[in-house]
C-alpha positions in Angstrom: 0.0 0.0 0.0 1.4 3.4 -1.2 1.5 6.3 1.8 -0.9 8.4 -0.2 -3.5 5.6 0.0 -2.8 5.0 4.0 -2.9 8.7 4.7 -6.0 9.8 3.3 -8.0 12.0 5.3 -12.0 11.7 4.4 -13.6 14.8 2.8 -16.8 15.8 3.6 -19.2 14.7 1.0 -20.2 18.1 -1.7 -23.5 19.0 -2.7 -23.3 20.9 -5.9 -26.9 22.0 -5.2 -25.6 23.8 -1.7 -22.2 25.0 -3.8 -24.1 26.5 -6.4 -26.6 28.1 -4.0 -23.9 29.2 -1.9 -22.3 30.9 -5.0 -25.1 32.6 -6.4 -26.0 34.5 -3.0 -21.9 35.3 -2.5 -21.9 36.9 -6.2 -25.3 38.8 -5.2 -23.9 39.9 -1.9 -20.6 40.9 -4.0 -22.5 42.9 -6.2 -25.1 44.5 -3.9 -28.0 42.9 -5.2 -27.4 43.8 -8.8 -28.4 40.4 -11.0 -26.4 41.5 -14.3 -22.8 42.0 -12.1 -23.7 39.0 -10.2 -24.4 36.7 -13.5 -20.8 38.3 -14.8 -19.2 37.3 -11.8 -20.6 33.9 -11.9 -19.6 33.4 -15.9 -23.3 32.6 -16.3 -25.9 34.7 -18.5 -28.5 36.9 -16.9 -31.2 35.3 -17.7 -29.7 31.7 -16.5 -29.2 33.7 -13.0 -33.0 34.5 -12.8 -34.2 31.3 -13.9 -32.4 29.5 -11.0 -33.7 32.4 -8.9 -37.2 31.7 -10.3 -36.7 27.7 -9.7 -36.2 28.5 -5.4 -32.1 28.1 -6.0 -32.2 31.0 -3.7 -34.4 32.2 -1.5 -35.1 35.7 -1.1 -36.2 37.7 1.6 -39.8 39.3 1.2 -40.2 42.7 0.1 -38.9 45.5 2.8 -41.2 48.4 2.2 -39.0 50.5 4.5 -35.7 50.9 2.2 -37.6 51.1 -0.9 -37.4 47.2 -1.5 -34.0 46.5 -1.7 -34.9 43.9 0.7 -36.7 42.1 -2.3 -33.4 42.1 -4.7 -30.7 40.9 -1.7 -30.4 37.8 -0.7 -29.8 36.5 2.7 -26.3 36.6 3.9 -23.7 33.8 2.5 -22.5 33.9 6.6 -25.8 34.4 7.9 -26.5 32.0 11.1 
């Protein structure tokens, strides 16, 4: 048996799902909300973005008729608790 084989640590097992969830709200927080930066940033077109936001990818926050609805266009925190 080789050392590389008898020193293998385990890696947690990746859901792309959570990954790709976890990268769309990071590009949105990156971009303060703004869905064309955010698709740049993620290589992806614009209207791929808002489908997957469409299809529950992401959740966003209701509406915050306080701020003018920015609420509405940012997602929760990527480091949220």
């Amino acid at each position: 048996m080789s050392d590389l084989s008898r020193n293998r640590v385990p890696l947690p097992t990746l859901d792309l799902a959570e990954l790709e969830r976890l990268a769309i709200l990071r590009a949105l927080e990156m971009t303060g909300g703004n869905r064309v930066r955010a698709a740049r940033l993620l290589g992806i077109h614009v209207r791929t973005l808002h489908r997957k936001l469409r299809a529950g990818v992401v959740v966003e926050p209701e509406a915050d008729r306080t701020n003018g609805g920015l609420a509405s266009r940012m997602p929760t925190s990527v480091f949220a608790a």
